[in-house]
C-alpha positions as semicolon CSV with decimal commas, in nm:
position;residue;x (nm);y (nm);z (nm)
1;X;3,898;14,459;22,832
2;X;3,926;14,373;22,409
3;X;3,803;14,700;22,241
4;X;3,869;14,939;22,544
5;X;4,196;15,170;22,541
6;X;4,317;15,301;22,756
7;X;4,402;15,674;22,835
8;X;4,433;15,690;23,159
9;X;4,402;15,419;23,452
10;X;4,166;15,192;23,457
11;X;3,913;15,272;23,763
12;X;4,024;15,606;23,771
13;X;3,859;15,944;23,578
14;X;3,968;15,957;23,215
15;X;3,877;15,892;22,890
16;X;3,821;15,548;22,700
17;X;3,781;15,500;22,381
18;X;3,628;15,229;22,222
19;X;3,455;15,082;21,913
20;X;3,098;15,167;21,862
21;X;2,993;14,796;21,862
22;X;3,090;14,743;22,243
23;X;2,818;15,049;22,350
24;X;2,450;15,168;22,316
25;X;2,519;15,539;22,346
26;X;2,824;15,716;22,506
27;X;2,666;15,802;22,779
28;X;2,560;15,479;22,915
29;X;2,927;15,314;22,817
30;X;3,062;15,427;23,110
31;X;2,832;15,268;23,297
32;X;2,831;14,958;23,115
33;X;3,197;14,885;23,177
34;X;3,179;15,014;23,549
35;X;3,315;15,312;23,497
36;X;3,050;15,587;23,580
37;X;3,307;15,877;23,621
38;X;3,488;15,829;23,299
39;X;3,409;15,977;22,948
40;X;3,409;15,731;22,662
41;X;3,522;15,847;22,285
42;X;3,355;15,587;22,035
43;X;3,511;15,503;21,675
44;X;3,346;15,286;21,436
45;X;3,384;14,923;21,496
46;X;3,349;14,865;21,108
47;X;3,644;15,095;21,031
48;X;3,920;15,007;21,329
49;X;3,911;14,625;21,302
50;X;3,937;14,638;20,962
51;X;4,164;14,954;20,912
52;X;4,421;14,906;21,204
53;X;4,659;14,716;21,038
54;X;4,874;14,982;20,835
55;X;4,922;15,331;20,962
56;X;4,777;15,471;20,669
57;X;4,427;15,255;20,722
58;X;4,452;15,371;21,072
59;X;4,562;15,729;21,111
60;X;4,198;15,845;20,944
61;X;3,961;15,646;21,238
62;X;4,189;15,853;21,526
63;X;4,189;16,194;21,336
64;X;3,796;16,189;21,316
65;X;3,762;16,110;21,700
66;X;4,113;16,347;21,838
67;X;3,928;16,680;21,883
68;X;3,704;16,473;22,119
69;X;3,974;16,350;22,305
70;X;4,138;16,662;22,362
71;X;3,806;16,802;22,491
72;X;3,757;16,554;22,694
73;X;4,090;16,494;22,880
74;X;4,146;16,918;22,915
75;X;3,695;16,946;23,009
76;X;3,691;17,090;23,373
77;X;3,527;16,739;23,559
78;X;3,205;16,777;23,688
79;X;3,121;16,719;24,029
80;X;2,979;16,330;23,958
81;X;3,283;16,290;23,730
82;X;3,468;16,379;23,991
83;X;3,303;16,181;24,287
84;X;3,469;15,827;24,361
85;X;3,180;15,706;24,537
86;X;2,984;15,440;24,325
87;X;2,608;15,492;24,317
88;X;2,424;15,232;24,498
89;X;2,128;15,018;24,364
90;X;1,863;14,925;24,657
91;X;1,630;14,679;24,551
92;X;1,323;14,591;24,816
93;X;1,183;14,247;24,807
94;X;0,972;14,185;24,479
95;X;0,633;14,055;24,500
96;X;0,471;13,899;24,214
97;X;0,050;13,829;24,246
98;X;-0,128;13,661;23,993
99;X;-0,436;13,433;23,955
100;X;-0,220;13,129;23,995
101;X;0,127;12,986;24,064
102;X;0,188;12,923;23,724
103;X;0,082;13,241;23,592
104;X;0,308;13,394;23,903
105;X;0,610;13,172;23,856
106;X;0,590;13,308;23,469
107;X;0,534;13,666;23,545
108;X;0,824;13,626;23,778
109;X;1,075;13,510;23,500
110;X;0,928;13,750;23,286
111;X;1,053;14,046;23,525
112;X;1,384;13,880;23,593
113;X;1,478;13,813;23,224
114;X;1,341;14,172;23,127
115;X;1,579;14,345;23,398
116;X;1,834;14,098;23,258
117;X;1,900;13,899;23,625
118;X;1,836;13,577;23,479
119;X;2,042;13,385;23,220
120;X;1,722;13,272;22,958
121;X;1,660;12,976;23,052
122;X;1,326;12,944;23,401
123;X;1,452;13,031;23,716
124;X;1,334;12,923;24,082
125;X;1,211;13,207;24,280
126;X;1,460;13,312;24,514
127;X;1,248;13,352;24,828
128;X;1,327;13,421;25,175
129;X;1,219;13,055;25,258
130;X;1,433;12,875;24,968
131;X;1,719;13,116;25,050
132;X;1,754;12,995;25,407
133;X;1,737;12,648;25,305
134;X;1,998;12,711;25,080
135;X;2,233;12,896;25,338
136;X;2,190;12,538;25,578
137;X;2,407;12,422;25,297
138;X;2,710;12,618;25,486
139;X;2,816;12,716;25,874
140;X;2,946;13,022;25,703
141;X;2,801;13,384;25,780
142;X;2,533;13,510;25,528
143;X;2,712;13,830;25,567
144;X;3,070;13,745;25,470
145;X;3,214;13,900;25,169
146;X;3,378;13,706;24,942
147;X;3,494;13,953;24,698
148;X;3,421;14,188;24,406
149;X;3,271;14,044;24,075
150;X;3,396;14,265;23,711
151;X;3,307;14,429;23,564
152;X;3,096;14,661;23,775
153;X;3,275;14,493;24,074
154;X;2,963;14,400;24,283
155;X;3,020;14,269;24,612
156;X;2,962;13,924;24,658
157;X;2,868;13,779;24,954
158;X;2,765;13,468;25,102
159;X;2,385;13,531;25,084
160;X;2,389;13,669;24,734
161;X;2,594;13,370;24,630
162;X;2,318;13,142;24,828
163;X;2,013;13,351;24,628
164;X;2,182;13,285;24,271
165;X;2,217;12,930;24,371
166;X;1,844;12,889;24,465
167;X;1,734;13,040;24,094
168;X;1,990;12,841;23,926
169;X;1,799;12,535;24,103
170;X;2,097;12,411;24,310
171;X;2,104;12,204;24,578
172;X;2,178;12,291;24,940
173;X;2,460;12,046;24,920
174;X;2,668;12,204;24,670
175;X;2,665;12,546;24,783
176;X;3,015;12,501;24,975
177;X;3,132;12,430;24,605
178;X;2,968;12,724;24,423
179;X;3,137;12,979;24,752
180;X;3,538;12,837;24,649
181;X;3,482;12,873;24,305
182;X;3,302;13,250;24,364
183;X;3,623;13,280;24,573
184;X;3,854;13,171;24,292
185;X;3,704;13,421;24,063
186;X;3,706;13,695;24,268
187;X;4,030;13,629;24,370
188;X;4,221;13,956;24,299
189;X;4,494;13,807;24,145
190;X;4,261;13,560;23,920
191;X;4,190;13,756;23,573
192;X;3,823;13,720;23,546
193;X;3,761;14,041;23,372
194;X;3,926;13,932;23,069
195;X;3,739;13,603;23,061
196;X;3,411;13,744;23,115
197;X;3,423;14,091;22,890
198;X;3,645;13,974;22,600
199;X;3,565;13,944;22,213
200;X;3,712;13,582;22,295
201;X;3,477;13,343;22,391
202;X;3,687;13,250;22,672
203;X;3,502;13,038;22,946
204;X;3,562;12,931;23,302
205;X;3,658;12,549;23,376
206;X;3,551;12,494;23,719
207;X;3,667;12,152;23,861
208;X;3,619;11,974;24,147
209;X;3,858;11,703;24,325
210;X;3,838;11,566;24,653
211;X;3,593;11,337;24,805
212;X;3,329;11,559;24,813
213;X;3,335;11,520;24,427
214;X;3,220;11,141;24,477
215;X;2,984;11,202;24,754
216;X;2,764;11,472;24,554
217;X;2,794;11,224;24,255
218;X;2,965;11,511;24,009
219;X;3,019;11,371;23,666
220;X;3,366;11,297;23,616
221;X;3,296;10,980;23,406
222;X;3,133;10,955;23,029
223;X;2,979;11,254;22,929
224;X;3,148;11,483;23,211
225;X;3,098;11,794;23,014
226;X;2,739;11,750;22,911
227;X;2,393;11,759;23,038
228;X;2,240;11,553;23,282
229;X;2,369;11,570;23,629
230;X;2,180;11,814;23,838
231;X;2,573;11,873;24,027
232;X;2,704;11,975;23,709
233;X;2,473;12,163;23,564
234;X;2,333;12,375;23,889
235;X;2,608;12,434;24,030
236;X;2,779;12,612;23,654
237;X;2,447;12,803;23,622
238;X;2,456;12,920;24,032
239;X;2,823;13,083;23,886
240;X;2,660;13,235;23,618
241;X;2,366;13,405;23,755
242;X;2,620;13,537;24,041
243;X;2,831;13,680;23,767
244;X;2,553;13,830;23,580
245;X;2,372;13,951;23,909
246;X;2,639;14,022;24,087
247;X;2,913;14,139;23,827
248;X;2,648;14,321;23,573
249;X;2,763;14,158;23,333
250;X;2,519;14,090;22,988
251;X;2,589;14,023;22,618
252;X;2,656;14,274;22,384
253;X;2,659;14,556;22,691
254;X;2,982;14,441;22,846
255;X;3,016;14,088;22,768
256;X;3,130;14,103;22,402
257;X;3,241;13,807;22,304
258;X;3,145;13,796;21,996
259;X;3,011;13,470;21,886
260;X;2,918;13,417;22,263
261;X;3,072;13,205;22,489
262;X;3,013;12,829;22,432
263;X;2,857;12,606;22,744
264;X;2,705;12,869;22,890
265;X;2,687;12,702;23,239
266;X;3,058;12,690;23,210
267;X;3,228;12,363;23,214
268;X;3,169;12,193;23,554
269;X;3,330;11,833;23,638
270;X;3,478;11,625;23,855
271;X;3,844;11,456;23,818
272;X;3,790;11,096;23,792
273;X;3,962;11,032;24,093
274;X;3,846;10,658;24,120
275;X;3,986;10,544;23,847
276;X;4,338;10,736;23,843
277;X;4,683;10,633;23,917
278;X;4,804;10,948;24,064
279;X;4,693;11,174;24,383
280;X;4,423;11,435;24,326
281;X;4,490;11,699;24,159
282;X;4,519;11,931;24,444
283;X;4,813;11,770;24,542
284;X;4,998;11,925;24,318
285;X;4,864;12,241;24,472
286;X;5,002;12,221;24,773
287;X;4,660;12,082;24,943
288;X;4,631;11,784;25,100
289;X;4,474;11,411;24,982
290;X;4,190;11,395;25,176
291;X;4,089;11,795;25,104
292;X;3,801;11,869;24,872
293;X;3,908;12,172;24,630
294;X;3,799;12,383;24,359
295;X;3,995;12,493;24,052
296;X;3,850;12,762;23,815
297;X;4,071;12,835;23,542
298;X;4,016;13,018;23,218
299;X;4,024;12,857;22,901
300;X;3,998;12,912;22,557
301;X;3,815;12,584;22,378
302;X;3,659;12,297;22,500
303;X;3,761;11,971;22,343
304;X;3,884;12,146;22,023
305;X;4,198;11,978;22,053
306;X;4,169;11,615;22,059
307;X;4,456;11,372;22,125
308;X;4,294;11,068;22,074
309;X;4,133;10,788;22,249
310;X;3,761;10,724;22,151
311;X;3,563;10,423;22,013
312;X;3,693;10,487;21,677
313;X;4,053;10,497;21,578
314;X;4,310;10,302;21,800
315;X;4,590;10,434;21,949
316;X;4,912;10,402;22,158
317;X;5,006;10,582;22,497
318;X;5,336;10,722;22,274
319;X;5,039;10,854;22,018
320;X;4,880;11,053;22,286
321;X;5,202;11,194;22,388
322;X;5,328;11,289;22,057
323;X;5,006;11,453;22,014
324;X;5,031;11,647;22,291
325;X;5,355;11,765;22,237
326;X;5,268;11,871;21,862
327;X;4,975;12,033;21,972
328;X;5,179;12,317;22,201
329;X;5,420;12,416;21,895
330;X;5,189;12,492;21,701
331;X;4,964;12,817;21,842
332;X;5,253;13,042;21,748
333;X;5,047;13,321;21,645
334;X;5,145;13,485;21,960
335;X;5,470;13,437;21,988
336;X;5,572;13,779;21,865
337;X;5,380;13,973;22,119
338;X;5,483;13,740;22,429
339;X;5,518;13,998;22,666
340;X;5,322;14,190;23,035
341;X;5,034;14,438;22,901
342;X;4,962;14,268;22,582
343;X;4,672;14,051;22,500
344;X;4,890;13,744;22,463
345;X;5,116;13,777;22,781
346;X;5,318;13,469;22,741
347;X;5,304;13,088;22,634
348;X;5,013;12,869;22,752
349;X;4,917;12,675;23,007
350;X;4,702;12,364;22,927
351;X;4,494;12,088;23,118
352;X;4,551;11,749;22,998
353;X;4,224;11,526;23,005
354;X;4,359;11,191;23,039
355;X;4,136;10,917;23,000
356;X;4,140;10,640;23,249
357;X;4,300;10,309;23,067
358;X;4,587;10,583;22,908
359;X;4,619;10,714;23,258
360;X;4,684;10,341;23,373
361;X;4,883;10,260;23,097
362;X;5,123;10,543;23,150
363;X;5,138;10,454;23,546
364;X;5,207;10,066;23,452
365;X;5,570;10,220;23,250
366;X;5,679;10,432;23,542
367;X;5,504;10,758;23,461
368;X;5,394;10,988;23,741
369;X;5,258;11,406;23,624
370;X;5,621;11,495;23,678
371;X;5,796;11,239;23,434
372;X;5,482;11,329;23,217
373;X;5,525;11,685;23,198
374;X;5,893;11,720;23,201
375;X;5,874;11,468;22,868
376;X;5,656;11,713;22,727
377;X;5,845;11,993;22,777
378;X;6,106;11,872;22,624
379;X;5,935;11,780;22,347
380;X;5,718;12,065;22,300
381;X;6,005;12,280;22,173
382;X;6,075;12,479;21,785
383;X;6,449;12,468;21,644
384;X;6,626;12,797;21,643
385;X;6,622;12,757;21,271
386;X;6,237;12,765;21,199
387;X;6,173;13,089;21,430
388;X;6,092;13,348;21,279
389;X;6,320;13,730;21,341
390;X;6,031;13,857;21,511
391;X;6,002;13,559;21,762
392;X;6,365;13,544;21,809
393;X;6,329;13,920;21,901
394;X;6,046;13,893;22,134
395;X;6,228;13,592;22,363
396;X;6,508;13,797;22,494
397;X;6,281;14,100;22,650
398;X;6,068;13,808;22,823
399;X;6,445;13,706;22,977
400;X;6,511;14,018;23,067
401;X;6,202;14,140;23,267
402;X;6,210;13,803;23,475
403;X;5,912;13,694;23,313
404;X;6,090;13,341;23,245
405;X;6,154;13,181;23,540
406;X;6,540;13,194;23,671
407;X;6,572;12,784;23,659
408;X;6,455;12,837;23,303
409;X;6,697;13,119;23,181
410;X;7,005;12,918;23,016
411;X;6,768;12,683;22,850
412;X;6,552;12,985;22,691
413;X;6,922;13,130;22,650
414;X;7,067;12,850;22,480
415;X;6,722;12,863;22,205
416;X;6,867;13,151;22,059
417;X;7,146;13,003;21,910
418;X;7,195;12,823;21,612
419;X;7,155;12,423;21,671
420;X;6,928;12,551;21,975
421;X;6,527;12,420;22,054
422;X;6,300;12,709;22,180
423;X;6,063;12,550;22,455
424;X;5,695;12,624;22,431
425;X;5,589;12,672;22,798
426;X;5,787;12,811;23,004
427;X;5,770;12,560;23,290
428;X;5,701;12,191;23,314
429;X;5,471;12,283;23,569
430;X;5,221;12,464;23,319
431;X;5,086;12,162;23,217
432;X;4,816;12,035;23,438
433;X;4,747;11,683;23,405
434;X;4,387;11,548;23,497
435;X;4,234;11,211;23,532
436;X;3,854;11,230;23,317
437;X;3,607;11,043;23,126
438;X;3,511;10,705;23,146
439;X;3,590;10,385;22,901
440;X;3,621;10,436;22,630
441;X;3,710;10,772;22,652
442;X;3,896;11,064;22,453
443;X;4,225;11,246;22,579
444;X;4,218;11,644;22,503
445;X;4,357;11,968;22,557
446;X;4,204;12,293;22,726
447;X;4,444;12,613;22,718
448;X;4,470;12,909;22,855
449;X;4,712;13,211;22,953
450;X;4,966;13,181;23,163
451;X;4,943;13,521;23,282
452;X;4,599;13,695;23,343
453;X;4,567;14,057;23,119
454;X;4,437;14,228;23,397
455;X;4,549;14,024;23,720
456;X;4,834;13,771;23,755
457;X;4,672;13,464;23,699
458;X;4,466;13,262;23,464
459;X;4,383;12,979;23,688
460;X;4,331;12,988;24,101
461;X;4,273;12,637;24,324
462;X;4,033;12,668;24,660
463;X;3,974;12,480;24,956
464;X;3,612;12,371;24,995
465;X;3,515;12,427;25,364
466;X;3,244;12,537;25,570
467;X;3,003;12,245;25,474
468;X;2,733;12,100;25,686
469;X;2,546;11,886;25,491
470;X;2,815;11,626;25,334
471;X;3,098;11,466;25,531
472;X;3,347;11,615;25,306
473;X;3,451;11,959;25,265
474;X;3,336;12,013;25,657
């Protein structure tokens, strides 16, 4: 979690310390984060993130705050600090009276927003009648846990899933959708603590392939990451009021990124399945055609980094692919701390929007995702000669640990000589090419880790099942 250290490990009782910006008051920090039997040391924010680049700036900010580490890792623990078992929150049903059902539906949004369930924008009351319409969306039980939601690691189950959906104003229809991505998420070896706690303004990517994609009429076409489709839209803000409700998660308490996290509904589309060339996506994930799926990944921008395409400039297939290639040499900010534990684990992965008529145009010269990612690769690569000691340094540890897959070795091997090209991803694989927008349309890059910080993964795929109200995803 960006701004939490470590002291001891994570979950367990210990003490944190953190900046002063990520907490009200130490005593509720450990709360905050979902740790209630820890003890948090603050510094100040204003002095660490500017000071902690030289160990002169730096050595000051930890000898102010070291006596209260020592006290607090040799304190006898009291008996809470000591108990494992988390405290429990029972909330009865909530009735709201007032002179009419405007007046109600207000007061009710009021109360929500003030004990920070809601996202800011009007909810639909969640009542028992809604609910059970909702929970027709799915033969699944009400009771079934789906997993844990950071940071306070809730427990997310079918019905809670089913009440988020009804105040995010879903339909009944897409609640088999909003249960695989909730199961992506919480998918212990999917990193959503990171994306949903860090100074970053990481964001989810949830996408949808399959036929029930077409059937619910999710945008895949022009404008597939805007407003305007009730499928879009509902079923991103059903995800976030799970995560908030669920997970405990709020701005500036535990969700710090700093500048806040752009699309707030999270970026919800379809692939454009009808107009690609190639088999769903989730083909390449080992599912088959005709399954409907879900993959949540966690990205860093949007459509910062455009390829081309549009209504503007022209542009050539070989444009597009140059661009792409270009485009993964050149975050090498991280390259010097590619390695397990740190915030930068290894290279990227990245989605590939491909617009429909360069989609077509690549399948009319022979191209299928494999010949289109293994020409990337290749081309996405930095001469021995321009790296940098420090990057050179950092490449042989990754071969070491195993972190680079074994088919990879001699070619990372071979880098590190003189006359030798450094690749940029460590497998062809880690580019993930998708079929969106409509015509005209623009061709773009979302990226992500390739490793989770906290949990193996950055990206998870899920089968949509248990549906009873569409013919797909049954």
């Amino acid at each position: 979690m960006s701004g939490y250290y470590r002291v001891e490990q994570l979950g367990k009782p210990g003490v944190y310390v953190c900046t002063d910006n990520f907490v009200h008051d130490a005593e509720s920090a450990a709360e905050d984060v979902g740790m209630p039997n820890s003890r948090i040391v603050t510094v100040k924010a204003a002095d660490y993130y500017r000071l902690r680049g030289t160990d002169e700036g730096i050595i000051p900010v930890a000898e102010a705050v070291i006596d209260q580490l020592i006290d607090g890792l040799t304190r006898p623990l009291t008996p809470e600090e000591a108990s494992t078992e988390p405290e429990k929150e029972n909330l009865g049903p909530l009735e709201v009276s007032e002179e009419s059902y405007a007046r109600a539906i207000e007061k009710f949004n009021d109360i929500y927003l003030d004990n920070m369930w809601g996202d800011g924008l009007t909810l639909m009351p969640p009542t028992k009648e809604a609910v059970a319409a909702m929970l027709a969306g799915t033969s699944r039980s009400p009771d079934e846990v789906i997993g844990t939601v950071a940071p306070k690691n809730g427990v997310a189950t079918i019905e809670k899933i089913a009440v988020n959906a009804v105040m995010a104003g879903a339909r009944p229809e897409y609640l088999p959708i909003i249960i695989a991505a909730m199961e992506g998420i919480t998918d212990p070896d999917y990193d959503d603590l990171h994306v949903m706690t860090s100074t970053g303004s990481f964001n989810f990517a949830i996408m949808v392939t399959g036929p029930i994609a077409q059937e619910l009429e999710i945008n895949s076409g022009i404008g597939f990451l805007g407003y305007g489709w009730r499928a879009n839209s509902t079923i991103g803000r059903a995800l976030r009021l799970a995560l908030i409700n669920i997970g405990r998660v709020w701005p500036g308490v535990n969700d710090m990124a700093l500048v806040g996290r752009p699309s707030q509904q999270f970026y919800v589309f379809a692939e454009n399945q009808e107009f690609s060339p190639w088999p769903p996506f989730h083909v390449t994930q080992g599912f088959k055609p005709e399954d409907s799926c879900v993959t949540v990944s966690s990205v860093m921008s949007a459509s910062g980094d455009l390829l081309g395409g549009g209504a503007v400039a022209t542009w050539t297939p070989q444009d597009i692919l140059d661009s792409a290639a270009r485009m993964m040499t050149e975050p090498r900010w991280g390259m010097a701390t590619w390695k397990r534990g740190s915030s930068n684990p290894g290279p990227f992965k990245y989605i590939l929007f491909f617009e429909p008529v360069l989609a077509r145009e690549l399948a009319g010269q022979g191209h299928d995702r494999a010949s289109l990612q293994k020409y990337i690769y290749e081309r996405a690569v930095i001469p021995y000669e321009e790296l940098t000691p420090a990057e050179i340094a950092n490449v042989q540890p990754r071969i070491d640990s195993g972190e680079i897959p074994p088919d990879r070795v001699s070619t990372f091997k071979g880098a590190l000589k003189p006359g030798g090209k450094l690749p940029m991803l460590d497998r062809p694989e880690d580019i993930r090419i998708v079929v969106a927008g409509g015509i005209p349309g623009y061709s773009f890059a979302m990226y992500f880790w390739r490793e989770g910080l906290y949990a193996p993964t950055s990206d998870q795929t899920k089968l949509i099942h248990g549906a009873t109200l569409t013919e797909a995803g049954r």
